[in-house]
C-alpha positions in Angstrom: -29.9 39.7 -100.0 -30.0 39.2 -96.1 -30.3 42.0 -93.2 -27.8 41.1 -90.3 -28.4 40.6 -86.6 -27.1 44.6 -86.3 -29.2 45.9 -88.4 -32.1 43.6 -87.1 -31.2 44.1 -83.6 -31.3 48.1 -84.0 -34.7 48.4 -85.8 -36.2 46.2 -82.7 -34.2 48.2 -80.0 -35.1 51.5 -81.1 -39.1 50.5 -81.9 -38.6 48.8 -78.1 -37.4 52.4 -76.9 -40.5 54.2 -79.3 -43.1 51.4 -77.6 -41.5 52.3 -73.7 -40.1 55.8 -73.4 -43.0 57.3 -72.7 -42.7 56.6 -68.9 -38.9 58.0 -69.1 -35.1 56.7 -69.8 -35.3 53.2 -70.9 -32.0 51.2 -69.7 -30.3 48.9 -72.2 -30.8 45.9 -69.6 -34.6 46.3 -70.0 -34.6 46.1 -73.6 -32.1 43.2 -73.2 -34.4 41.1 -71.5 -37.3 42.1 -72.9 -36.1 41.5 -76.6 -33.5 38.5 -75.8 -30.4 40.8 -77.1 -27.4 40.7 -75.3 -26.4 43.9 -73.5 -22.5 44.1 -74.3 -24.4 44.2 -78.2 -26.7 46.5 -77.0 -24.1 49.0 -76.0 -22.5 48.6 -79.3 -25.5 49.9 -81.2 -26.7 52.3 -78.5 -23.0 53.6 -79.4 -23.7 54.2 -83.0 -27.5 55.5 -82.7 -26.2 58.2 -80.3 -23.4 59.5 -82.7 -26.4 59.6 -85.5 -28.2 61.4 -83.2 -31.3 58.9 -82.9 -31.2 58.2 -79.0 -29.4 60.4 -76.2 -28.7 59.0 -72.9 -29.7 60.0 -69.5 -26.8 59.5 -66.8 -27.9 58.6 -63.0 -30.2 56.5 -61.1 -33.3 55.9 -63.5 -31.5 56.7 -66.7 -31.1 55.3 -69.6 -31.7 56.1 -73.5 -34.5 58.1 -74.8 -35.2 58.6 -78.5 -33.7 61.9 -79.5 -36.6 62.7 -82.1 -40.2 61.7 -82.2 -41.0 58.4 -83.5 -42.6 59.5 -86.8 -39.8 61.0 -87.5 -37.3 58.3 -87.6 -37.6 55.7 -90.4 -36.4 52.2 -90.1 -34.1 53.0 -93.0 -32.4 55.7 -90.8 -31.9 53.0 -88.4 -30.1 50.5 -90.5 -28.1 53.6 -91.5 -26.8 54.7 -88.7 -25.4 51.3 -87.4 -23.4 51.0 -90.6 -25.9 48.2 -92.0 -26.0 47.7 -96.3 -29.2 46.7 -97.8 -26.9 45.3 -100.6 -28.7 42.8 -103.1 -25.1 42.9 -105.3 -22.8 40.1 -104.5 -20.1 42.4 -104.8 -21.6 45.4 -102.5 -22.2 47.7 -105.0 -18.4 47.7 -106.4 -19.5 46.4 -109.9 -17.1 44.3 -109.5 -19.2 41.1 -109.5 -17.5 39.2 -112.5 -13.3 38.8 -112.1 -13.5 42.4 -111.7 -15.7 43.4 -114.0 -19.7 44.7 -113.8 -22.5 41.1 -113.8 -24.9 41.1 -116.5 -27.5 41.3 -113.4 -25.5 43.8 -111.7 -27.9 46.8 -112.3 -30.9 44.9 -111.8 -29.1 43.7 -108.3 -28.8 47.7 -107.3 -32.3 48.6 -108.5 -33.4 45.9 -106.1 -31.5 47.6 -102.9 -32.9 50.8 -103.8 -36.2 50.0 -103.7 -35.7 48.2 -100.6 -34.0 50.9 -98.7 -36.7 52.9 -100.2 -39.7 51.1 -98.8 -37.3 50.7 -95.6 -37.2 54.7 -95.6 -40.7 55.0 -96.0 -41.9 53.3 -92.7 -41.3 55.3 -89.2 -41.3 53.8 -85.6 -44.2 56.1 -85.2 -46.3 54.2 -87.7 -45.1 50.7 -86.3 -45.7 51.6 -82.6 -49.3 52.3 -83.8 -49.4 48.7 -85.6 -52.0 46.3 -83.5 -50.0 43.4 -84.1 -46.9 45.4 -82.4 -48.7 46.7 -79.6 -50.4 43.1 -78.9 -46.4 41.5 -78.9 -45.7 44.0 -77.1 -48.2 43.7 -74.5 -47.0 40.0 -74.2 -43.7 41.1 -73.5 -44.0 43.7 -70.9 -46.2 41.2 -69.2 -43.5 38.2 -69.5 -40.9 41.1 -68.2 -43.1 42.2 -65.1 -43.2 38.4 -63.9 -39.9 37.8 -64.5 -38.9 41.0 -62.4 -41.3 40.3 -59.7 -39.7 36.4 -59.3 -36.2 37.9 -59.1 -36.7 40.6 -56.8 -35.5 40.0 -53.4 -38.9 39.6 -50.4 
């Protein structure tokens, strides 16, 4: 079983815009640099989080994306979710279809797995891993790489 970049990428964006949104609309080109994502993906995802209602977007000089709910209340889970990412363990994505069409002698085991994933998945909010010290210390060294890097590009 594997998690893609998207799915990857979204649960980092969203707990970069749960860590930062508290000082107002986050831009996408922030989180871009501060998290080493590429925008143009960026704006995919931001995409799909809007139309599940997780973010909402701030036109204008100083917008950006803002979470649409409080932290606690969104679970990683959700996340995944709403960008369309499977927690699949099945090699055939659930279609019991595993075996030259027919259901794997593992099959049900396989799907057990992927609930109890996306159930531990569910179980864990932004809220709780903003509040993590080992978050908060990474992203601590973040902000702090992304202030020096925006102080040596910024014109005298």
């Amino acid at each position: 079983m594997r998690l893609t970049t998207k799915g990857r990428y979204a649960v980092t964006a969203m707990l970069d815009l749960a860590l930062h949104g508290k000082q107002g609309p986050i831009s996408l080109a922030d989180i871009s640099q501060r998290q080493a994502i590429s925008l143009s993906y960026l704006e995919q995802l931001f995409a799909r989080l809007r139309r599940a209602q997780l973010v909402k977007s701030v036109r204008g000089p100083g917008g950006g994306y803002l979470l649409a709910v409080t932290p606690d209340a969104v679970s990683v889970a959700r996340v995944i979710d709403a960008v369309n990412e499977s927690l699949d363990a099945t090699r055939c994505q659930g279609l019991s279809d595993c075996q030259q069409g027919n259901t794997c002698l593992t099959h049900h085991l396989w799907c057990e797995l992927s609930h109890e994933i996306h159930g531990f998945l569910d179980g864990i909010s932004l809220g709780e891993l903003v509040k993590r010290q080992e978050v908060r210390q990474i992203a601590a060294r973040q902000r702090q790489t992304f202030d020096a890097n925006t102080i040596a590009t910024s014109p005298p």
